[in-house]
C-alpha positions as CSV (number, residue, x, y, z in Angstrom):
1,X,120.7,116.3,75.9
2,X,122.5,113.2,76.7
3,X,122.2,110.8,74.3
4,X,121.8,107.3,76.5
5,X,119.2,107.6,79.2
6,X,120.2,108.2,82.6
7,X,118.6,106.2,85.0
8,X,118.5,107.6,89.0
9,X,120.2,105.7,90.9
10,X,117.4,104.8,94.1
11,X,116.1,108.2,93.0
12,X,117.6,111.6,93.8
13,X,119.2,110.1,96.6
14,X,121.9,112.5,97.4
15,X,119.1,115.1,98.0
16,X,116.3,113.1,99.2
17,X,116.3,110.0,101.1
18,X,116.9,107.2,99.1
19,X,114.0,104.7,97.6
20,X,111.2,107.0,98.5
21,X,108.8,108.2,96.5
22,X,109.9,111.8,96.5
23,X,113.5,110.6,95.8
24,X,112.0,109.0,92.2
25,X,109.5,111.6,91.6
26,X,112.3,114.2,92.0
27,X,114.6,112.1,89.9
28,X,112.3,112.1,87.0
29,X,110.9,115.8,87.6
30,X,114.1,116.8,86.7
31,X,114.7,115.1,83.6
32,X,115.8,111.5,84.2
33,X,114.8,108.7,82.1
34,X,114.2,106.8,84.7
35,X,114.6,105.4,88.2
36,X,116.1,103.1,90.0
37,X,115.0,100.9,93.1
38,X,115.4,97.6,95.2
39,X,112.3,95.4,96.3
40,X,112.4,93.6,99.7
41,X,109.2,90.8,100.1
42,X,108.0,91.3,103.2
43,X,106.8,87.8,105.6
44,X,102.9,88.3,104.1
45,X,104.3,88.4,100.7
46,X,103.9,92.1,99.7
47,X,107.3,93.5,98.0
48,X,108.3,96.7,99.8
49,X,110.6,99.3,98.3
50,X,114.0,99.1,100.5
51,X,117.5,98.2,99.5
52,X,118.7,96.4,103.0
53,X,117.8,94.1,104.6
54,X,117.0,95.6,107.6
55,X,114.9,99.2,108.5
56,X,118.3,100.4,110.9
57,X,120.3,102.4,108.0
58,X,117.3,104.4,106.5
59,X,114.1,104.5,109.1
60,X,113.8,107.4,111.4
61,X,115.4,106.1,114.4
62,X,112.9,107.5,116.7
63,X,110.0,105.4,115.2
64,X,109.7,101.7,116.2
65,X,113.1,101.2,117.1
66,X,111.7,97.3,118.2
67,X,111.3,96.9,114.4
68,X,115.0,98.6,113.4
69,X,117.4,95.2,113.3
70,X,114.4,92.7,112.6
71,X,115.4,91.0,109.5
72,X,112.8,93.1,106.5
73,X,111.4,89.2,105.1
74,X,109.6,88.3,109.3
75,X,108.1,91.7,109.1
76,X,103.7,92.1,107.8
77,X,102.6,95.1,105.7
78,X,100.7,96.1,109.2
79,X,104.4,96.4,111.3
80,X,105.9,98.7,108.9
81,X,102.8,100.5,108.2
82,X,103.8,103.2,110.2
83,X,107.6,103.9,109.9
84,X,108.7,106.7,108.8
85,X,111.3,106.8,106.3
86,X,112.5,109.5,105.0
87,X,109.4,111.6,105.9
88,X,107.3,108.8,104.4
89,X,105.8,105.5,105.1
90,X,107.6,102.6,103.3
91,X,106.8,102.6,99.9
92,X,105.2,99.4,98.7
93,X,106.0,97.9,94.8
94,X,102.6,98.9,93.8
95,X,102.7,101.9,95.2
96,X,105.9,103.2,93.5
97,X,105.3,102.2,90.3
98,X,101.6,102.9,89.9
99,X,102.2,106.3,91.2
100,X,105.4,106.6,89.1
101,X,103.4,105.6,86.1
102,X,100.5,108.0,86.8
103,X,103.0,111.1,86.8
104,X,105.7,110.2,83.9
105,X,104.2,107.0,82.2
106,X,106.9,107.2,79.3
107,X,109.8,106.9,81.7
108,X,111.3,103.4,83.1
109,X,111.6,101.8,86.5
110,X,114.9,99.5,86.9
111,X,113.7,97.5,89.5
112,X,116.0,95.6,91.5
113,X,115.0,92.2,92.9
114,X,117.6,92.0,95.6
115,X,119.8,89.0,96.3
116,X,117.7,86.3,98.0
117,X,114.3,86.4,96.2
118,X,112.9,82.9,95.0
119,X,109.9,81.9,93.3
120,X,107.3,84.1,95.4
121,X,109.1,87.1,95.2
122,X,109.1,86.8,91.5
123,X,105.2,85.4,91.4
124,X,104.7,88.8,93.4
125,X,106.6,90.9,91.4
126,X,105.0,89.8,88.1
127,X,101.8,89.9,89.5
128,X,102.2,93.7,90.8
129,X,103.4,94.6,87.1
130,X,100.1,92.7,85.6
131,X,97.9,94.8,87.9
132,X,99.2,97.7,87.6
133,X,99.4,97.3,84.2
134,X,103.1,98.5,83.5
135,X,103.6,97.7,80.3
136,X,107.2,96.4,78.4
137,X,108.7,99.7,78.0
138,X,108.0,101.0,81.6
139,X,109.6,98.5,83.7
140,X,113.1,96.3,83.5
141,X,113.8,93.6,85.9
142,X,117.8,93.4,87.1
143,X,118.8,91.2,89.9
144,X,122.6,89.6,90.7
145,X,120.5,86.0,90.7
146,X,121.2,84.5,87.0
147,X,118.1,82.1,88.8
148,X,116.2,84.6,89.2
149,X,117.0,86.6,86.3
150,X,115.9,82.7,84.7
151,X,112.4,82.7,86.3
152,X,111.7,86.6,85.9
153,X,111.6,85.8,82.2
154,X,110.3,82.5,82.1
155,X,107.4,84.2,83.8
156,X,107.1,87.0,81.8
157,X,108.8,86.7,78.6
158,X,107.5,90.3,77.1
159,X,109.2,92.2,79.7
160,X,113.1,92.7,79.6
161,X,115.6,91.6,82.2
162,X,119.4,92.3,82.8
163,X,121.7,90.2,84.8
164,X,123.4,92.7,87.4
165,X,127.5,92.0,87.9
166,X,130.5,93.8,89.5
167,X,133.3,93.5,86.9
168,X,136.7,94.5,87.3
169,X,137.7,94.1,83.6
170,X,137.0,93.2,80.5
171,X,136.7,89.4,81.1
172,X,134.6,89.8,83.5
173,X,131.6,91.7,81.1
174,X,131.9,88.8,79.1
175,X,131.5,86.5,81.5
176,X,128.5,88.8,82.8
177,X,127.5,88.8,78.9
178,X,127.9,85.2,78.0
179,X,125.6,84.1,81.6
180,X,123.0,86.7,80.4
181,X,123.1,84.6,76.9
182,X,122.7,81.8,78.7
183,X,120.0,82.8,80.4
184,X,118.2,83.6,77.5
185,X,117.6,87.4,78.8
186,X,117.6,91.2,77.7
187,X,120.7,92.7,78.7
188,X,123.5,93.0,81.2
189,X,123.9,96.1,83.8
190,X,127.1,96.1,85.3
191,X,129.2,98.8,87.4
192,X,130.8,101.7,85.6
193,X,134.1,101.5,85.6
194,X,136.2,102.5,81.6
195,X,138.8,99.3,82.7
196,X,136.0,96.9,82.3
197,X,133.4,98.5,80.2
198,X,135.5,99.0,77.5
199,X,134.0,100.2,74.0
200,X,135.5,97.1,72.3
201,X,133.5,94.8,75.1
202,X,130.0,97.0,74.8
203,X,130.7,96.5,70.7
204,X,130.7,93.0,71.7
205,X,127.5,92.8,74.0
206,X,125.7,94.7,71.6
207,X,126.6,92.4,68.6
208,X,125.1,89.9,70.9
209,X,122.1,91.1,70.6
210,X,122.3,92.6,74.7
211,X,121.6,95.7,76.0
212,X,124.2,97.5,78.0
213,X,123.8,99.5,81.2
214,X,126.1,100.5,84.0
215,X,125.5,101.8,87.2
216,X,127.0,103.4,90.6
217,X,127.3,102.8,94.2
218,X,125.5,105.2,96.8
219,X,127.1,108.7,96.9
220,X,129.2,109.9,97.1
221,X,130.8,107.0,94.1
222,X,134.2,108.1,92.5
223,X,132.8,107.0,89.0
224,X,130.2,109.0,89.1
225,X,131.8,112.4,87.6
226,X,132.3,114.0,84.6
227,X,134.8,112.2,82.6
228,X,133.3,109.0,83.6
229,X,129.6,109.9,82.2
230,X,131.6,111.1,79.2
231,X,133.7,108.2,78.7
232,X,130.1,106.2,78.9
233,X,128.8,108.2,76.4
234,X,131.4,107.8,73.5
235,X,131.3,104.1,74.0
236,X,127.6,104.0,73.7
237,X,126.8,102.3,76.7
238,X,122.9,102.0,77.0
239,X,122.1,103.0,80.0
240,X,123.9,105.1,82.6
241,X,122.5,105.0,86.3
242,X,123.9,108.0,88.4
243,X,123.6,109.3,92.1
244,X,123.2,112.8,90.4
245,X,120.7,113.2,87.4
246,X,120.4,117.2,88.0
247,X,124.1,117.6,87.6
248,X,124.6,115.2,84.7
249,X,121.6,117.4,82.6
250,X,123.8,120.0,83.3
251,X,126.7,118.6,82.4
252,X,124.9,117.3,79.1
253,X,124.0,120.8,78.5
254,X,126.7,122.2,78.4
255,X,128.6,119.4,76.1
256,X,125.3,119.8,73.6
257,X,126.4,123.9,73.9
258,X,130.2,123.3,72.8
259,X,129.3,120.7,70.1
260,X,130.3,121.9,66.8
261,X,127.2,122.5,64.8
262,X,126.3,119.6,62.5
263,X,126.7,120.6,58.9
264,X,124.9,118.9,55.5
């Protein structure tokens, strides 16, 4: 088995529709640690699973196409209670992660806050964990926002939170690492590319005291193959967040099968 968790990237999404409930149950039916997903706060205040900012990209087209380009934060609960996405209705925060938690309580939701949230998303967001009653090891905040990254653990200081960043070299982790110090957070997730996430830099974030993930762009992503989830794995990265959790398991297999046995 791979050693670091693998974390689904908006669920299975290259075989389901992304951020839909059957896209993370899949995900983590089939072995993932956990599952990825991006949280939208609708105008009523109720945090919807959807990574735009608009319904156009991932709705069904035929069903309120009035709604389709309407910005996601002027919308209620009761205009988007009916469109279909994916075969679904939107998923709400709630929903997802209580339903997530009923299923495969030991697994972990990375949930995104995207770009843009404030104080009342967060309020909401914290509030939704409480009553669910996710606890520490279910859930990690991650968010772009070094503000909101701030206020997520101000508000909740049990509960982890890494500060998202797109690095293009080493420097760049470190910066990524030294905000996250800053900050006073858990870790740092940043995207997974060997140039920048280099084993002497994870050495370094780890030292720190920082956790380490990494994570792709929708599918199909060139760093999401083989030799990258490899290259990951030698240099101990934490985390590893992939479009493809069925194929890395079998990828992972079939290492584990050409690994010389250990010997005492």
């Amino acid at each position: 088995q791979y050693a670091r968790p693998l974390i689904a990237h908006r669920g299975a999404s290259v075989t389901l529709p992304e951020n839909t409930l059957a896209a993370a149950l899949a995900a983590l039916d089939a072995g993932a640690a956990g599952t990825e997903y991006d949280l939208q706060q609708l105008a009523c205040g109720t945090l919807v699973v959807l990574h735009d900012g608009t319904l156009r990209r991932t709705a069904h087209p035929g069903t309120h196409p009035n709604l389709l380009d309407v910005p996601i934060g002027q919308l209620r609960l009761q205009d988007v209670a009916h469109v279909d996405i994916g075969g679904e209705i939107l998923p709400t925060f709630a929903r997802m992660l209580s339903t997530l938690l009923a299923r495969h309580p030991v697994r972990i939701s990375f949930a995104e806050l995207k770009v843009g949230a404030g104080p009342t998303m967060v309020a909401e967001a914290l509030r939704v964990v409480l009553e669910v009653g996710a606890n520490p090891e279910q859930i990690i905040f991650i968010c772009f926002d070094s503000n909101v990254c701030a206020q997520l653990k101000a508000g909740a200081p049990g509960y982890r939170v890494f500060l998202l960043g797109f690095c293009a070299s080493e420097a760049g982790v470190r910066k990524t690492m030294e905000e996250a110090l800053r900050l006073g957070i858990d870790g740092i997730n940043v995207n997974a590319h060997p140039t920048a996430v280099t084993a002497a830099v994870v050495q370094e974030v780890h030292l720190h005291g920082l956790a380490m993930a990494v994570w792709v762009y929708r599918a199909p992503a060139p760093n999401d193959c083989e030799s990258v989830w490899d290259y990951m794995e030698r240099v101990s990265v934490d985390y590893c967040t992939t479009n493809l959790p069925p194929e890395v398991h079998c990828w992972a297999a079939r290492a584990q099968a050409t690994d010389p046995p250990n010997e005492i």
